[in-house]
C-alpha positions as CSV (number, residue, x, y, z in Angstrom):
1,X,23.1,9.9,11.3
2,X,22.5,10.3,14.8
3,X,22.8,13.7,16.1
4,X,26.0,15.1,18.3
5,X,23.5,15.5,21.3
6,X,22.0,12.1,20.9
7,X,25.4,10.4,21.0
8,X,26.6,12.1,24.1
9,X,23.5,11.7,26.5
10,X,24.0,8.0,25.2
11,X,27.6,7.8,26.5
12,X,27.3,9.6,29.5
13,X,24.5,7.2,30.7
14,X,26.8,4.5,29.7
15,X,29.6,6.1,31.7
16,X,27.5,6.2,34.3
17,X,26.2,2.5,34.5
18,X,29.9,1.8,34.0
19,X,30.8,4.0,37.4
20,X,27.9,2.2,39.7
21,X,29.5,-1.3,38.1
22,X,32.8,-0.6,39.8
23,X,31.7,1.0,43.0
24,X,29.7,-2.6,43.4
25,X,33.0,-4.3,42.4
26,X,35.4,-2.2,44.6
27,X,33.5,-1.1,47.5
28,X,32.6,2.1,49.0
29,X,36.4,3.5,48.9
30,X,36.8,4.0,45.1
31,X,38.7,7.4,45.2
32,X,41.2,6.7,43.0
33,X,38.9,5.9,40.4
34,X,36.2,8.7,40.4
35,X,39.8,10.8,39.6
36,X,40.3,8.6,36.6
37,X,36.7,8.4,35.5
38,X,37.3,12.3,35.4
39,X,39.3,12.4,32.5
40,X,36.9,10.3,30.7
41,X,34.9,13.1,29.4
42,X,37.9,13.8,26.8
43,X,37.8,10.6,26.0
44,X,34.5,10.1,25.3
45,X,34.2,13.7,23.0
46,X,37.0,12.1,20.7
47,X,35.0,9.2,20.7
48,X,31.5,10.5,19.4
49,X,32.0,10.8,15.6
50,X,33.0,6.9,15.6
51,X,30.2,6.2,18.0
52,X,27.6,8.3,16.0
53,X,28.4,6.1,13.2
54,X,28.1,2.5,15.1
55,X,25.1,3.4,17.0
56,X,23.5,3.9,13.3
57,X,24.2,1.0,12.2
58,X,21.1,-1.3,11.7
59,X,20.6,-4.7,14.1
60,X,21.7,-6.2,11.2
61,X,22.9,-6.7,7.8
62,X,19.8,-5.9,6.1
63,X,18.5,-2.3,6.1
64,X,15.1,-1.3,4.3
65,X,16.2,2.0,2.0
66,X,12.6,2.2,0.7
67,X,9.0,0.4,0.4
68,X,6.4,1.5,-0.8
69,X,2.7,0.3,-1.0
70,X,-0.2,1.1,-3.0
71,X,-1.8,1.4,-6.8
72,X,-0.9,4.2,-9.6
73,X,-0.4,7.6,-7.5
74,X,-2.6,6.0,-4.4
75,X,0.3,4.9,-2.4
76,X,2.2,4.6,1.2
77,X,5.7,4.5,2.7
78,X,5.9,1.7,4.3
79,X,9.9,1.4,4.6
80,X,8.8,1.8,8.8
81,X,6.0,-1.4,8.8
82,X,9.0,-3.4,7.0
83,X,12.0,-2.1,9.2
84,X,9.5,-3.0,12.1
85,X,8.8,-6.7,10.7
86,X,12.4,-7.9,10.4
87,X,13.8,-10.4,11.8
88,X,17.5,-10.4,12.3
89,X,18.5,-10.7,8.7
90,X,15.3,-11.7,7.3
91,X,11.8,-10.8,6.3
92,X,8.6,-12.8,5.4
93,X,5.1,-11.0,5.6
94,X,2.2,-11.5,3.6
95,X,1.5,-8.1,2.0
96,X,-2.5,-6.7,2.0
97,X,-3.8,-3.7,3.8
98,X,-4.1,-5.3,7.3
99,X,-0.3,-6.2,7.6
100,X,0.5,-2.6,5.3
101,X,-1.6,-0.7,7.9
102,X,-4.2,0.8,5.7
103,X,-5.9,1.4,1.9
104,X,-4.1,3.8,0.0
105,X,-6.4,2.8,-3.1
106,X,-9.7,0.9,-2.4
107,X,-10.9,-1.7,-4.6
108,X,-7.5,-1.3,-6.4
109,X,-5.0,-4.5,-7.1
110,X,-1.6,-2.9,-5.1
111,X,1.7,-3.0,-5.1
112,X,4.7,-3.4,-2.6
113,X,7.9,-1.8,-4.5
114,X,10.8,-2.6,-2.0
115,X,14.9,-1.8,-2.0
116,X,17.3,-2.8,0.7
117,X,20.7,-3.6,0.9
118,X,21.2,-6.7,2.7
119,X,25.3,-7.5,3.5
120,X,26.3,-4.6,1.1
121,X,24.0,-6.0,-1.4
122,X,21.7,-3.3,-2.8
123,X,18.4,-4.8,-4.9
124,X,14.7,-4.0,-5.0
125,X,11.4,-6.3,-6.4
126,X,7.8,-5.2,-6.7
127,X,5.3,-7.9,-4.9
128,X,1.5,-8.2,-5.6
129,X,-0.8,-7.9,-2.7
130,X,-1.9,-11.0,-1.5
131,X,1.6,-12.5,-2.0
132,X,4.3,-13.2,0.7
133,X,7.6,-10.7,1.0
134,X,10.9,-13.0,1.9
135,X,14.2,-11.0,2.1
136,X,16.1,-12.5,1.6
137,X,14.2,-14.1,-1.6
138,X,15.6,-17.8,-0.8
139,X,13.4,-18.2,2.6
């Protein structure tokens, strides 16, 4: 989750873009409204638990939960490079060191394990190196 700190340096920037917005719209003579924009600090400290949660919400429906590459106890995380690779709600990449960033065991036949939860769907396959991921598994 995104921390308390995080979420209020986020809304106060957005309050802020929101202030120069209307001063463009209404003109140098916006006194009334810097007194309302005053409250809005209230408003926006009720607001951070239920913005915490929507600004950790992924770009979309599918969310990596963990990948891992590599061959018997010679493996990576990967669960960033696959986060990193998707595309909306979808993922193909051909899986072998270059694309996994690195060896975790030379001259070994690897591994991708993967689990992700795509629309409220949780599942999880293991791939060969060499072979394409697709999430979803249809593409």
């Amino acid at each position: 989750m995104m921390d308390q700190q995080k979420a209020e340096t986020f809304l106060k920037n957005l309050l802020n873009t929101l202030k120069v917005a209307q001063r463009r719209w209404c003109g140098p003579d916006v006194d009334d409204a810097e007194e309302m924009w005053d409250e809005y600090p209230s408003f926006i400290n009720a607001l951070i638990p239920d913005v915490e949660d929507i600004l950790e919400l992924p770009p979309s429906g599918l969310k990596i939960l963990y990948a891992e590459y590599g061959a018997g106890s010679n493996n990576k995380d990967v669960k960033n490079i696959l986060e990193n690779e998707r595309n909306f709600d979808s993922i193909s990449l051909r899986i072998d060191n270059y694309t996994m960033r690195g060896d975790p065991a030379p001259g070994t036949p690897k591994k991708l394990i993967v689990v992700y939860t795509l629309d409220g769907n949780q599942t999880g396959f293991t791939i060969d190196e060499g072979q394409t991921l697709k999430i979803p598994q249809e593409l």
